[in-house]
C-alpha positions, -999 to +999 in steps of 0.1 A: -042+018+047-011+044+042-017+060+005+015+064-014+018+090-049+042+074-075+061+106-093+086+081-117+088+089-153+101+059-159+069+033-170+088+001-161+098+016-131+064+031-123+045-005-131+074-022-106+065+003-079+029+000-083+029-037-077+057-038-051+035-016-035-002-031-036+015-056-026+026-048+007-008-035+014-006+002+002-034+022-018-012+036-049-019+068-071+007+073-099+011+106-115+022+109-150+015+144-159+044+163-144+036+200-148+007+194-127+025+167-103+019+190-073-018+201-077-025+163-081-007+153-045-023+181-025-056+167-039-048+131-032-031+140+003-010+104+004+010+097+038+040+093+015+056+104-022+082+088-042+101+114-061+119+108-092+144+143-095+148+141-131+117+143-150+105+153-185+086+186-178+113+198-153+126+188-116+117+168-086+134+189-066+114+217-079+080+198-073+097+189-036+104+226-029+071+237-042+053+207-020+073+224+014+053+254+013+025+242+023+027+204+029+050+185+055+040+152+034+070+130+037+094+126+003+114+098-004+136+107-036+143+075-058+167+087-084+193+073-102+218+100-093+241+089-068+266+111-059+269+123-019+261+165-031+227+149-049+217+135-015+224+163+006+207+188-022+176+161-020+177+167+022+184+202+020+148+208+001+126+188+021+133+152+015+131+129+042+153+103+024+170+090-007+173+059-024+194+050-058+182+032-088+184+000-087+171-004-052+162-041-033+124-037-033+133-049+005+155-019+017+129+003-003+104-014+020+114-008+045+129+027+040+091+035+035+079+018+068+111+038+084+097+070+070+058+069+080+067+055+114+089+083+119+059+108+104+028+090+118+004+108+135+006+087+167-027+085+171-033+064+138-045+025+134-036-001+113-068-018+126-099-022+106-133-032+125-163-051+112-191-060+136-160-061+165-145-085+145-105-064+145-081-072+115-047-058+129-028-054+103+005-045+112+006-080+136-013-098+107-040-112+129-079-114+128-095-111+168-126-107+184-129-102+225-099-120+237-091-145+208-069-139+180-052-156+155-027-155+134-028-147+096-005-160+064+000-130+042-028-138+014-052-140+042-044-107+054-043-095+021-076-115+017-091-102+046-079-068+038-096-067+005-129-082+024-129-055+051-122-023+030-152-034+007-176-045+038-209-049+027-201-051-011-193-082-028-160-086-043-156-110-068-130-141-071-114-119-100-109-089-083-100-109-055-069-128-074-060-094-092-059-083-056-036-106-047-016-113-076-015-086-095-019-108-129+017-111-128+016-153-117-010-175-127-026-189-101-056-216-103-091-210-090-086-237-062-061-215-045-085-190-038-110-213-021-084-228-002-072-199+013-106-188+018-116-225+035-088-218+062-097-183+069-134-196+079-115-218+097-098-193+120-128-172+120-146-203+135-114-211+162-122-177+176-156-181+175-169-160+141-195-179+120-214-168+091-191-138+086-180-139+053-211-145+023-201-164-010-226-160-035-219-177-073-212-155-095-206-122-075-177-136-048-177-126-012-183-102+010-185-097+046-216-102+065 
């Protein structure tokens, strides 16, 4: 899972990103102290920051040049400065792409998929692996041997959750915060529906007994 640092004064802004984000599958750190923004990347070493350039305790740009000397981590600038000069000064410090306020959460999207695919080490995997049970998640499907099938997005997200906690339970809670973020209410009998057809799949290619319900702590993989 690609781990992206927030740096966005802005608290709407910030809480929009965050969610946006977890969302689409990303691990999210957001920084709000700005003096120390660049310490606190280097020690979370993301695949990707989102730079703000005007800040209350100075400059993005500033935080970008200091970042280049001794980090290549890639730097997508979201500011609401729009002018062709603040783009090429935003490239001419290190980023590897702007973005103007307000942005489509889509084209942002996929700005940041454009960005780490470029970056990748090519070596990397979107593939997480549980007793040879494969959850690929770039082609949202779960596998084993030969067999695969396809997943809807809350089961991948579902599954996701599941896999990156293996052997922990994660409970039906944390599971629909997961999901949902709080932001849309959604009634318990969603959750075991989705969870009913992902057994389902599991069983088509040939997985049984692989994910645990216990009442009162949720699920977790066997």
């Amino acid at each position: 899972m690609h781990h992206i640092v927030i740096v966005e004064d802005d608290k709407s802004i910030s809480r929009e990103l965050n969610i946006l984000l977890k969302n689409a599958l990303y691990q999210v750190t957001m920084i709000e102290n700005f003096e120390l923004a660049v310490t606190k990347i280097k020690k979370a070493a993301p695949d990707l920051v989102l730079l703000d350039i005007n800040l209350p305790d100075g400059s993005g740009l500033d935080i970008c040049k200091d970042l280049r000397q001794s980090s290549n981590v890639p730097i997508i600038f979201i500011t609401g400065n729009d002018t062709i000069m603040d783009e090429l000064t935003c490239l001419q410090q290190g980023g590897d792409d702007f973005i103007t306020k307000p942005y489509q959460p889509s084209v942002l999207l996929a700005r940041i998929q454009t960005v780490l695919k470029r970056t990748a080490n090519p070596y990397e995997t979107y593939r997480l692996n549980h007793r040879d049970v494969i959850l690929d998640i770039a082609a949202a499907v779960i596998e084993s041997g030969n067999q695969k099938e396809n997943l809807t997005k809350n089961e991948l997200k579902i599954l996701h959750c599941l896999f990156i906690n293996a052997g922990n339970f994660v409970s039906r809670n944390d599971l629909t915060d997961y999901l949902w973020d709080n932001q849309i209410f959604i009634d318990d009998n969603t959750l075991s529906v989705n969870m009913t057809r992902i057994r389902t799949k599991l069983a088509q290619i040939g997985i049984i007994d692989f994910i645990e319900m216990k009442r009162g702590l949720g699920y977790k993989l066997c």
